[in-house]
PAZAPA-4460 file (N, C-alpha, C; in steps of 0.05 Angstrom, whole numbers, plus 32768, in hexadecimal, padded with zeros to 4 digits):
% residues 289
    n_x    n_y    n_z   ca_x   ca_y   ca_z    c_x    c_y    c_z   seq   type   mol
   86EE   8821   884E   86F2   880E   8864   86D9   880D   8875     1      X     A
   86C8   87F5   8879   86B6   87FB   888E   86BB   87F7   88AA     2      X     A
   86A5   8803   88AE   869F   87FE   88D2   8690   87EB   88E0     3      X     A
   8698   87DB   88F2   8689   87D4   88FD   8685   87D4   891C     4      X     A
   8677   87D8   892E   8670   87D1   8945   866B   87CA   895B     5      X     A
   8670   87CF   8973   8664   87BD   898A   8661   87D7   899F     6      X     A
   8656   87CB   89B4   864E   87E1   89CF   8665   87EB   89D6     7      X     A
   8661   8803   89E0   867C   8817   89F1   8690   8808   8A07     8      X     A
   869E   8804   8A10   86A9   87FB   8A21   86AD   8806   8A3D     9      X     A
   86AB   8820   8A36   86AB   8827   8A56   86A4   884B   8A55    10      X     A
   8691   8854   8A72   868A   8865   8A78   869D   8877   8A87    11      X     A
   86B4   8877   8A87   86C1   888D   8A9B   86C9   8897   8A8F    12      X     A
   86D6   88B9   8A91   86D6   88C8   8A83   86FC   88CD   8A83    13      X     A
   8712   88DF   8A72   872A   88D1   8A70   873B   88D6   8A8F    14      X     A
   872F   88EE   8A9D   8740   88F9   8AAD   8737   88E7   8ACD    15      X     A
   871D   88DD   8AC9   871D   88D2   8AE6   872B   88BB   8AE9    16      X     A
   8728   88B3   8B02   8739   88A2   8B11   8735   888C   8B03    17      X     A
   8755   8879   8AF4   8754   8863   8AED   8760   884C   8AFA    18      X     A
   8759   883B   8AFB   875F   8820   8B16   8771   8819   8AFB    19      X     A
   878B   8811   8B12   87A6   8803   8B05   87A2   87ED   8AFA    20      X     A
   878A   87E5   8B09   8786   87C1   8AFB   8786   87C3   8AD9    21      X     A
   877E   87D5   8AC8   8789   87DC   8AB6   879F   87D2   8AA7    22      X     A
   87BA   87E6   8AAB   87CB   87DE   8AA8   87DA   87C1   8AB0    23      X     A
   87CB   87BA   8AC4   87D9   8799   8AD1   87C5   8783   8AB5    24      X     A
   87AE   8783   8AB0   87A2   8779   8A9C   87B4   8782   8A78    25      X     A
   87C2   879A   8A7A   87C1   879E   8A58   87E3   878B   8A5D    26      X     A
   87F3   8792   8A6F   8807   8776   8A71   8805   8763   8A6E    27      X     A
   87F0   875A   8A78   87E9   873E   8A76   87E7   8736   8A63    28      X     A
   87D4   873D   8A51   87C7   8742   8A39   87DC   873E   8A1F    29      X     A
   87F5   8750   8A2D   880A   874C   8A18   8817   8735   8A16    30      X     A
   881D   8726   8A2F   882B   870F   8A32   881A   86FC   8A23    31      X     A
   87FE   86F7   8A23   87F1   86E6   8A15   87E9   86E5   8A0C    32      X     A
   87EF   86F8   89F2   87E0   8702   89D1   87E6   86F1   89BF    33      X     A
   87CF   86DD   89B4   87D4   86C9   89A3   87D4   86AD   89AE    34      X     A
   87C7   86B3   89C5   87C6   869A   89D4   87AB   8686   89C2    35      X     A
   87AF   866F   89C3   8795   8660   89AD   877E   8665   89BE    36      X     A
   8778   8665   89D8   8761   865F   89EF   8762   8678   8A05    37      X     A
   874E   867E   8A03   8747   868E   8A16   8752   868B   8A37    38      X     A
   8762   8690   8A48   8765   8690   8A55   875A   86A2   8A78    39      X     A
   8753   8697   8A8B   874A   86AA   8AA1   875C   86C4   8AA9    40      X     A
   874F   86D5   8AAB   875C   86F2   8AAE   875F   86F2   8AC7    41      X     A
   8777   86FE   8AE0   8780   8707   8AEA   8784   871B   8AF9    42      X     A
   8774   8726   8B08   877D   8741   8B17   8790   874B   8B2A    43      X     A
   879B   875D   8B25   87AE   876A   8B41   87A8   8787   8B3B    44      X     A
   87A1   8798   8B56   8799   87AF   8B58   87B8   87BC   8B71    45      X     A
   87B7   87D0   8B59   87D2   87E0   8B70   87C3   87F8   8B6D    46      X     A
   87C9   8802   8B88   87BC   8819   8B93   87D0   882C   8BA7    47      X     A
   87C2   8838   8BBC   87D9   884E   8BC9   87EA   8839   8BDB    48      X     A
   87D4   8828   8BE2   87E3   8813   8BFB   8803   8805   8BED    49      X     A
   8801   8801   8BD0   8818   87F0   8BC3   8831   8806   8BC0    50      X     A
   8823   8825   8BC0   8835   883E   8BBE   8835   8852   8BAA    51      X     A
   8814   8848   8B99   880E   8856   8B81   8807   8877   8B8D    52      X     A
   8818   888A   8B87   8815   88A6   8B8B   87FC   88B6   8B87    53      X     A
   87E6   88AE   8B71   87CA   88B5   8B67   87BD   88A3   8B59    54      X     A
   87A5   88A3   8B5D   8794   888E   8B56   878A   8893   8B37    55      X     A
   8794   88B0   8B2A   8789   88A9   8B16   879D   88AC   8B01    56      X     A
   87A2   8893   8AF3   87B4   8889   8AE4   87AD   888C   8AC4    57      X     A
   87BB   88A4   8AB5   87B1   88AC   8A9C   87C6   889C   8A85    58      X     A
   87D8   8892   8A8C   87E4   8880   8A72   87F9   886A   8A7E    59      X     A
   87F6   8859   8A6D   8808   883D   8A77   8818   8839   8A66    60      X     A
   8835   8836   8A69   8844   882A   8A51   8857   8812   8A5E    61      X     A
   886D   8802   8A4D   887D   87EC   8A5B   8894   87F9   8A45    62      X     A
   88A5   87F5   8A5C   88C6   87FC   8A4F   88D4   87DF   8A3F    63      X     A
   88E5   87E4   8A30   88F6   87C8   8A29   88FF   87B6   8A44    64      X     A
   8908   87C1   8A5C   890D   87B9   8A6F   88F9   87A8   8A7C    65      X     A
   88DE   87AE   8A77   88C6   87A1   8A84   88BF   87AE   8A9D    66      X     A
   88C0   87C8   8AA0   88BC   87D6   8AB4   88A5   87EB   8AA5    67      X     A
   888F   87E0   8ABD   8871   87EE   8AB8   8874   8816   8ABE    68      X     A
   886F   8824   8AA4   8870   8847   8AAA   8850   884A   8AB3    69      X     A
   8849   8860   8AC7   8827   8863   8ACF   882C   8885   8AD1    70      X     A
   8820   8893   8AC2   8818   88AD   8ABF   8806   88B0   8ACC    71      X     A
   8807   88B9   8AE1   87E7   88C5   8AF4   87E5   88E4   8AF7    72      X     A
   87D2   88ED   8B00   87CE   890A   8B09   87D9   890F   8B18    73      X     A
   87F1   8906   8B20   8809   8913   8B38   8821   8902   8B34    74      X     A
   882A   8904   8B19   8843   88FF   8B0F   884A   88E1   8B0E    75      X     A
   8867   88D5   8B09   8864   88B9   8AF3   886B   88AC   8B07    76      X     A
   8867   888A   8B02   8875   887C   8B1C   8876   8862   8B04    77      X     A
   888E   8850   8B16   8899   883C   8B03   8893   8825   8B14    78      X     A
   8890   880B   8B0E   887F   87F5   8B17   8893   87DE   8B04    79      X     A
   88A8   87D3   8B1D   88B6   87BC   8B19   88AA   879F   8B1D    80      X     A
   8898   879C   8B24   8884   878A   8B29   887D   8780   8B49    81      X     A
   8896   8793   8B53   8892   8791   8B73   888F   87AE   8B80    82      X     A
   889F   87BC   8B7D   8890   87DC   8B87   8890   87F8   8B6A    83      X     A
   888B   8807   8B80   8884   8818   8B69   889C   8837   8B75    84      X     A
   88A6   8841   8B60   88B4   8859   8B65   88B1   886A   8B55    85      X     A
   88A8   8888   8B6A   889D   88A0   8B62   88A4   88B4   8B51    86      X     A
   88A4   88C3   8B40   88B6   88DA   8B33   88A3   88F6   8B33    87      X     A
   889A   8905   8B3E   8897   8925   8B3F   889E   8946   8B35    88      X     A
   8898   894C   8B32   88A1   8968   8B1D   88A9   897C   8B41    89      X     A
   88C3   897F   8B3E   88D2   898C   8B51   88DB   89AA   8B49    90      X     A
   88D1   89BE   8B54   88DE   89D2   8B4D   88EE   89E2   8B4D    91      X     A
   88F6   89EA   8B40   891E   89EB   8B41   892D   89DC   8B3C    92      X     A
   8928   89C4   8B40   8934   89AE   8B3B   8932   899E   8B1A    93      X     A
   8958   89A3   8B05   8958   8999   8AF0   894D   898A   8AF0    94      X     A
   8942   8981   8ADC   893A   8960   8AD8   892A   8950   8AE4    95      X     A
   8917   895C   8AEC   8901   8955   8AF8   88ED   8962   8AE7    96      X     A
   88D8   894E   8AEA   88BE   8951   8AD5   88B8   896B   8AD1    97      X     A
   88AB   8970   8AB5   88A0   8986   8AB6   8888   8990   8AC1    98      X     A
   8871   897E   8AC8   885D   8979   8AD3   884B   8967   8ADA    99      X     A
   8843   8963   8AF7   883F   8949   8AFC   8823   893B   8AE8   100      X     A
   8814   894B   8ADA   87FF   893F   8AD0   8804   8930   8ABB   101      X     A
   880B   8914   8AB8   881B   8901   8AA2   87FF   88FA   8A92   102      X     A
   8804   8905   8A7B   87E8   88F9   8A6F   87EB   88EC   8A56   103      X     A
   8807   88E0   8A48   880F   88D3   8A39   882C   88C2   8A3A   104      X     A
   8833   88B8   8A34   8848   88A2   8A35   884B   888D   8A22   105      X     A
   8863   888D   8A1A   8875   887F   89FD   8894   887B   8A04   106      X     A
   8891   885A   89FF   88A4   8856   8A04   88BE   8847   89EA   107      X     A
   88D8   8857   89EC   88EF   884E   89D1   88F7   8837   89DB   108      X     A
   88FC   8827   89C2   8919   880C   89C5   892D   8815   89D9   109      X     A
   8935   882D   89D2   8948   883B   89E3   894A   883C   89F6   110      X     A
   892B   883B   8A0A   8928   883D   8A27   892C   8856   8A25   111      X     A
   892D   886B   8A17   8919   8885   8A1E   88FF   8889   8A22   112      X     A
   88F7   888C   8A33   88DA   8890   8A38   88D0   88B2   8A37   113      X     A
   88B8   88B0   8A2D   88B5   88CB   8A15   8899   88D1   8A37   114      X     A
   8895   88EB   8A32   887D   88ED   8A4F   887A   8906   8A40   115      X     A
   8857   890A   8A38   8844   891F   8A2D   8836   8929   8A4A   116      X     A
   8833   893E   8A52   8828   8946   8A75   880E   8966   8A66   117      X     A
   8804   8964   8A78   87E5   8971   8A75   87F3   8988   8A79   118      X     A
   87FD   899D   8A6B   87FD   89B2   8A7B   881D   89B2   8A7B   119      X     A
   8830   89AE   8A76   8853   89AF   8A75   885C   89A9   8A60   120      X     A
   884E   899A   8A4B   8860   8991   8A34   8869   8980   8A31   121      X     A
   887D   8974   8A1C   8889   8959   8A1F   88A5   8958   8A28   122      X     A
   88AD   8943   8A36   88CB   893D   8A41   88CD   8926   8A38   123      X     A
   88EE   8921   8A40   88F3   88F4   8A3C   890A   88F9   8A4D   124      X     A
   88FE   88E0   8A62   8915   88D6   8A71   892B   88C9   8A6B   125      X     A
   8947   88D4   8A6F   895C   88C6   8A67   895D   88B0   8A70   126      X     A
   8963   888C   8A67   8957   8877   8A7A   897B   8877   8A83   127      X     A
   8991   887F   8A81   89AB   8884   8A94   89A9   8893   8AA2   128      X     A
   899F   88A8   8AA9   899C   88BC   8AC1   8986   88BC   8ACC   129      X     A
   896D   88B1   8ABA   8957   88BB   8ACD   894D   88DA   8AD0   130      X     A
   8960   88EC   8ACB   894F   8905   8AC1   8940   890C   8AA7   131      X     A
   8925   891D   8AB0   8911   8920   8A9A   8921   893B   8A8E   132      X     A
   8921   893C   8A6F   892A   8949   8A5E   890E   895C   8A4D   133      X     A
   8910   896E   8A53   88FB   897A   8A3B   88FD   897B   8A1B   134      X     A
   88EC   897F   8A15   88F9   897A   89F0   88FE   8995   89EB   135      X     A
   8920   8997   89E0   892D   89A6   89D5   891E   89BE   89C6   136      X     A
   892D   89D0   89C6   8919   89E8   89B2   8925   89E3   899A   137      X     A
   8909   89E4   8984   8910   89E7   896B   8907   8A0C   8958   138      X     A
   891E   8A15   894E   8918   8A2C   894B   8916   8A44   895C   139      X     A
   8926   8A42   8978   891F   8A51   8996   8901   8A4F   89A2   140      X     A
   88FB   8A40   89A0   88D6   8A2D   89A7   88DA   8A0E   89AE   141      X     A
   88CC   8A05   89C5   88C9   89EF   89CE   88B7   89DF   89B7   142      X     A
   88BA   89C4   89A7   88A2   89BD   8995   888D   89BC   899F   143      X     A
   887F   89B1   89B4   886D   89BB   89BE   886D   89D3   89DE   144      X     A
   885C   89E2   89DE   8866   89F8   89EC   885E   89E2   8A0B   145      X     A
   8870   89F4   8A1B   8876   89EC   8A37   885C   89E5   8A4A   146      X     A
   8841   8A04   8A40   8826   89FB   8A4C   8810   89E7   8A37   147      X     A
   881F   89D8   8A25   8811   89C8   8A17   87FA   89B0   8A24   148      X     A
   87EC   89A6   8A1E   87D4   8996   8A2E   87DB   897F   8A13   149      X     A
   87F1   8969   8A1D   87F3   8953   8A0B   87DE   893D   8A17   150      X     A
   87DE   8933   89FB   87BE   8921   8A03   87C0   8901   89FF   151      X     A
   87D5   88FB   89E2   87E1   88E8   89D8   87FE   88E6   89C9   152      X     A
   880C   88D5   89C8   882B   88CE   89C8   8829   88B5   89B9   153      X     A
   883A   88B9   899B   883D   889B   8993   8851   889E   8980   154      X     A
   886D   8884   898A   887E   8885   897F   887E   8877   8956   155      X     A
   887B   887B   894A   8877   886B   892A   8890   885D   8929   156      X     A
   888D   8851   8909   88A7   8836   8902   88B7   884D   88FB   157      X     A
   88BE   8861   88F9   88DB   886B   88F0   88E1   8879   890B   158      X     A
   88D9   8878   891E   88E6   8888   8939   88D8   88A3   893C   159      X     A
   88C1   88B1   8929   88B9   88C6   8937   88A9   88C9   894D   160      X     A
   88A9   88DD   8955   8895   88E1   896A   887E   88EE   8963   161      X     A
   886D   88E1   8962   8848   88FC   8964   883B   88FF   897A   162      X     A
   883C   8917   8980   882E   892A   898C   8811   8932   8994   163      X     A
   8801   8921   899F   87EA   892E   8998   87E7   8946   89BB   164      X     A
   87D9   8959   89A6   87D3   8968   89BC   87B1   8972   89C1   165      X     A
   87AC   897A   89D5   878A   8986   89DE   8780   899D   89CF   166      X     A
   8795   89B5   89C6   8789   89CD   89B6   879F   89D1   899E   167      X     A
   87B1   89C1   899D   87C5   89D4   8986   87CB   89BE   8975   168      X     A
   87B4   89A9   896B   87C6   8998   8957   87D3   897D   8957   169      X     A
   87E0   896E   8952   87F3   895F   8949   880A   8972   8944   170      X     A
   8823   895C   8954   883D   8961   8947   8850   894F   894B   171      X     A
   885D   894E   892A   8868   8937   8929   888D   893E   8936   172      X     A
   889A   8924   893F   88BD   8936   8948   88CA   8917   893A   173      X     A
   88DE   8928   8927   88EE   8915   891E   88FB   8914   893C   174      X     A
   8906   8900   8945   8918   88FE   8966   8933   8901   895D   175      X     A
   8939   88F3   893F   895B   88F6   8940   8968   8907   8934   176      X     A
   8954   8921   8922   8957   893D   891A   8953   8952   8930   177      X     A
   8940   8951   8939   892F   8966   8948   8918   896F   8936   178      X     A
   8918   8964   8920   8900   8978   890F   88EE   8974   891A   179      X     A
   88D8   8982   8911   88C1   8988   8913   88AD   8994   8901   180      X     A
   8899   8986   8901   8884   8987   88EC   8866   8987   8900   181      X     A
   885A   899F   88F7   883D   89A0   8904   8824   899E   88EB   182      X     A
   8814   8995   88FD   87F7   8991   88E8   87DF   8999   88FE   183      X     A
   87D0   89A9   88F2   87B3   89BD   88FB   87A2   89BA   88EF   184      X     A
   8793   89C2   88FA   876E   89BB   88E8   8770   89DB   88E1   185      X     A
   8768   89DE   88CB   8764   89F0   88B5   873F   89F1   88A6   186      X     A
   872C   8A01   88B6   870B   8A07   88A8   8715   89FB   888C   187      X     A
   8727   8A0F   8881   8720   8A0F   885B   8728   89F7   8853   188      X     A
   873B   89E5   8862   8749   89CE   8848   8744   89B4   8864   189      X     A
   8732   899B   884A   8725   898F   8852   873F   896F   8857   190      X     A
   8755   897C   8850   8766   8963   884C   877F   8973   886F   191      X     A
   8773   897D   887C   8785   8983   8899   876F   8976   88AB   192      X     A
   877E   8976   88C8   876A   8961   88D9   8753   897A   88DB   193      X     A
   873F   895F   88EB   8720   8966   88EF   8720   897A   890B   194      X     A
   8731   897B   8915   8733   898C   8933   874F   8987   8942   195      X     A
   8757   89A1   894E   876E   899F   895E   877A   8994   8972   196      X     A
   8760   8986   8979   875A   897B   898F   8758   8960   898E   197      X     A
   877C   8953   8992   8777   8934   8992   877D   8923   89A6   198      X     A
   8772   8912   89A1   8773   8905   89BA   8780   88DE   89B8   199      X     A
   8782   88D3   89A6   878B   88BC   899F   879B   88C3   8988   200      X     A
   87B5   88A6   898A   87BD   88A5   8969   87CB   8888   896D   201      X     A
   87BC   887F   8950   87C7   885C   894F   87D5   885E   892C   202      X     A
   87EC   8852   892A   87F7   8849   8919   87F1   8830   88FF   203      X     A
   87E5   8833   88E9   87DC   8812   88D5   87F1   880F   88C9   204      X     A
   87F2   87F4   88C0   8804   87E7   88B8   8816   87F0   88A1   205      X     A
   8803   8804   8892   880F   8812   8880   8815   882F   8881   206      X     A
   8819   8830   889D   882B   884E   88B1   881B   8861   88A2   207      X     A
   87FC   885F   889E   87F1   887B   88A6   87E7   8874   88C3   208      X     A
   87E2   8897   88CC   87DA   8897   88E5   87BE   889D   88E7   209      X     A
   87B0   8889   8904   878E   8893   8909   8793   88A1   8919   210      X     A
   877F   88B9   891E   8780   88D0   892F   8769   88D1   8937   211      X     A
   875D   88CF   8955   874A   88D5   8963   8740   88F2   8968   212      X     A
   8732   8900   8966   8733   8912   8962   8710   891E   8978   213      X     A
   8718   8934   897F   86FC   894E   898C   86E7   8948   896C   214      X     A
   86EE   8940   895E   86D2   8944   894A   86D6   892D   8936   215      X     A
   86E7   891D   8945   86E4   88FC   892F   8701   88ED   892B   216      X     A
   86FF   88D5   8911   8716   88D4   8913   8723   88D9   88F9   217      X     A
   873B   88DA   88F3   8748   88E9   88E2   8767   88CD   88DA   218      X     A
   8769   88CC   88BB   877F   88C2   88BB   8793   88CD   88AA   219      X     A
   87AF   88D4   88AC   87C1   88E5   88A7   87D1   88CF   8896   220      X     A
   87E2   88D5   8881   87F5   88D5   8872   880D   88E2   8880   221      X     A
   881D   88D2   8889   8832   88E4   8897   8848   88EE   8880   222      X     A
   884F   88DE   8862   885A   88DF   8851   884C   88FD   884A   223      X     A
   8837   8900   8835   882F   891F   882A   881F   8931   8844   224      X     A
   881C   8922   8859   8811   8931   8870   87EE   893D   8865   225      X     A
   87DF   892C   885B   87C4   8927   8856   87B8   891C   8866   226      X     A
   879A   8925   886C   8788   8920   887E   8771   8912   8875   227      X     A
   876C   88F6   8876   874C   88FD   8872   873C   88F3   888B   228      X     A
   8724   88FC   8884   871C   8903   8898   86FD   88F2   8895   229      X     A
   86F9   88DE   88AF   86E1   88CE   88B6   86CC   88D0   88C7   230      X     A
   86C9   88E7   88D5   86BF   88F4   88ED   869C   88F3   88E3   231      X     A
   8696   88F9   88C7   8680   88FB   88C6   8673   88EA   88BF   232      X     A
   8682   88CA   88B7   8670   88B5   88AF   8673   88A7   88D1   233      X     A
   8689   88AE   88E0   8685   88A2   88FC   866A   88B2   8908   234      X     A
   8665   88C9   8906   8653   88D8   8911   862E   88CA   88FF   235      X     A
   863C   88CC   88EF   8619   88B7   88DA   8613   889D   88F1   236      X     A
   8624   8894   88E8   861B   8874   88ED   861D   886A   8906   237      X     A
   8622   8887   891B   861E   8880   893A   8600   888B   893C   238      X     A
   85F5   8898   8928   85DC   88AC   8926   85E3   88C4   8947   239      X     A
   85FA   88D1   893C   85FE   88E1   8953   85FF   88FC   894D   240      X     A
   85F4   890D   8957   85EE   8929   8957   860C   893E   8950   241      X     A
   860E   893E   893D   8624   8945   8942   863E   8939   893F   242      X     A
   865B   8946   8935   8671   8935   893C   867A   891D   895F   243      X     A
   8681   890B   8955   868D   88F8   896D   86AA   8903   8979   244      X     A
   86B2   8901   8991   86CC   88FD   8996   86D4   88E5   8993   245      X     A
   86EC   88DF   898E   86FC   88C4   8989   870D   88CA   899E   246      X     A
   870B   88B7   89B1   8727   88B4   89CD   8739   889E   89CC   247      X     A
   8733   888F   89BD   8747   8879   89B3   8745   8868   899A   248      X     A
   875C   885C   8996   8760   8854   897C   8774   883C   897D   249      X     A
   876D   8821   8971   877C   880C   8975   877C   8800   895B   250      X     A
   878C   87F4   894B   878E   87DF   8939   8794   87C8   8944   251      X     A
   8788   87B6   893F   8788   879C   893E   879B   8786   892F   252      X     A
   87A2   876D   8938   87B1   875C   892C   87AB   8755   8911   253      X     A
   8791   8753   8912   8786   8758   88EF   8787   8768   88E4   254      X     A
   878C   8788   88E9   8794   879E   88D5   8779   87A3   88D9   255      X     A
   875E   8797   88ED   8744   87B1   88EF   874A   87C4   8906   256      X     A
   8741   87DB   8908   8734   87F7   8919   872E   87F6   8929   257      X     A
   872C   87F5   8944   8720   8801   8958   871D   8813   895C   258      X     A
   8706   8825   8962   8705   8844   896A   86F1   884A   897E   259      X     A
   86FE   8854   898F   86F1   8859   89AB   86DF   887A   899F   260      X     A
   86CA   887B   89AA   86BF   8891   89B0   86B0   8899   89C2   261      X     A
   86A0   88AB   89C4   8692   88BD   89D7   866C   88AA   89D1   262      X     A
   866E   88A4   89BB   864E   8892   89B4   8654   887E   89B2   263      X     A
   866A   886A   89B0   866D   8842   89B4   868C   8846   89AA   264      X     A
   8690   882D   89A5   86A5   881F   8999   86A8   8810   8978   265      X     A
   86B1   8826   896A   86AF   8818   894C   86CA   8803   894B   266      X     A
   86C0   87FA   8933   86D3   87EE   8923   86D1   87E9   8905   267      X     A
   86EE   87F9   88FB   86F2   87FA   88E1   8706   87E3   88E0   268      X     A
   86EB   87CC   88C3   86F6   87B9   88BA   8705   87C2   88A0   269      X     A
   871D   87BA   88A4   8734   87BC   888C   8731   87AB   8877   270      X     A
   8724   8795   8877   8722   8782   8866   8707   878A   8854   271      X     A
   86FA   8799   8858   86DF   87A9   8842   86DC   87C5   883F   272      X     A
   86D2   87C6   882B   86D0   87E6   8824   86C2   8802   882C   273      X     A
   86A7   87F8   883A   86A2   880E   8844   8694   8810   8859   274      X     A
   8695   8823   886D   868C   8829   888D   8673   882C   889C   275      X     A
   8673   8816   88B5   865E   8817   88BF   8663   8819   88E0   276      X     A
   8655   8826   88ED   8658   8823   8907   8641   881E   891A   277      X     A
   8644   8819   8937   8633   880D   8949   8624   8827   894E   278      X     A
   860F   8817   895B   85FA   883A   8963   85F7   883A   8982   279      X     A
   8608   8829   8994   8604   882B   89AA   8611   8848   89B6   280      X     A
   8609   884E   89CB   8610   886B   89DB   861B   8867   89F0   281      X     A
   862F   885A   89ED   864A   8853   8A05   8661   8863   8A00   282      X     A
   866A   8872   8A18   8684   887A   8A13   86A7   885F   8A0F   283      X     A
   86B8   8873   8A03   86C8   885E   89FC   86E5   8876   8A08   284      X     A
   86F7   886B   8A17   8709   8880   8A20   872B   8877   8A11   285      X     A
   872A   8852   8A14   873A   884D   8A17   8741   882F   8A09   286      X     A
   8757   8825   89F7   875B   8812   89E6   8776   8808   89F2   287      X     A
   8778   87E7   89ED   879A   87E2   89F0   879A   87CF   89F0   288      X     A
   87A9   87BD   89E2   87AA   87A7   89D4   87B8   878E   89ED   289      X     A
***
């Protein structure tokens, strides 16, 4: 599959402060995908004045309901298109977050909303009660442990959940078993991911998964649970010292690649056989269709 190219998109790094205008643009964006003509873009900026709790906003999702979810560094808040209402990790208190650092978000048909937090693990809010639920133990063990540092969340076409985490891996959760299935980078065998440390995951049309990854990107077979692994022709053809991080990962309406990194913004074209990438030295944090 090749690669091809263009300049980085943006210099900020994942944890600092991200302006909501963001999320008010990737809505937009949705409503008018496939439009024939380019249309003028739009801004609205919500901030503390509108009742945003922290300014720095680490994941955006939209419920079936059409109610905007905002993960910030001081817990989640929901955005009806007129105010915003807060949720906090309370202690002592059931059902309340496990920690306010929201650093992923996925949302079910169901209106379960799934919340990955820096540092607590994963929960899902019941959308009838409104209390955050931790994920069940499998085997007297939480699937991911409680001080886990989740980084990415993405629901696939059969309903699982993947996991990505900062030091321990991928892990996949059947939601309507409880199973659970983990995958680790392994020195000796060249077919496990490239590092433990992930940070994106996008879905192709033919349900393997891309994995952004501390040392590249990686794509999985979720069927035999095979890796291969692209980190070092992304690392060639950025002429970069070394492995790249990958911080995001998008497919396109055409079935090509996007991949955000730490040296530009590739793109793997699906329609040819083999890979080339941009040589610009822009960071890339963040993708969304």
């Amino acid at each position: 599959m090749p690669v091809t190219g263009t300049a980085g998109l943006a210099h900020s790094r994942v944890f600092n402060v991200v302006s909501l205008t963001i999320a008010i643009v990737v809505l937009w964006l949705s409503c008018i995908r496939g439009a024939p003509a380019a249309q003028p873009m739009h801004f609205t900026h919500l901030g503390a004045d509108a009742g945003l709790a922290q300014g720095g906003v680490m994941a955006v999702v939209q419920d079936r309901q059409g109610f905007l979810w905002l993960g910030t560094e001081d817990g989640l808040d929901r955005y009806d298109g007129y105010t915003l209402q807060h949720a906090i990790r309370q202690r002592g208190v059931a059902g309340s977050l496990p920690n306010n650092w929201i650093a992923a978000l996925a949302s079910e048909a169901s209106g379960r909303l799934w919340i990955g937090t820096d540092g607590g693990g994963v929960a899902w809010r019941d959308p009838m009660t409104g209390r955050f639920v931790p994920l069940r133990p499998e085997g007297g063990q939480p699937s991911v442990s409680s001080e886990e540092k989740v980084r990415a969340l993405h629901l696939d076409h059969t309903g699982h959940l993947w996991i990505a985490t900062r030091t321990a891996g991928l892990v996949e959760l059947d939601v309507a078993s409880g199973r659970v299935r983990r995958f680790k980078h392994t020195d000796a065998d060249s077919a496990t991911l490239s590092d433990d440390g992930i940070f994106a995951i996008a879905e192709g049309r033919n349900g393997a998964l891309w994995l952004g990854t501390q040392r590249g990107l990686d794509r999985l077979d979720p069927v035999s649970g095979g890796v291969e692994r692209f980190g070092a022709r992304v690392a060639a053809a950025l002429d970069a010292n070394g492995s790249v991080q990958v911080n995001a990962v998008l497919e396109d309406q055409n079935g090509d690649l996007w991949v955000g990194t730490d040296a530009g913004l590739a793109k793997v074209e699906a329609r040819q056989p083999g890979p080339w990438l941009s040589k610009q030295a822009r960071r890339v944090r963040e993708l969304a269709q």
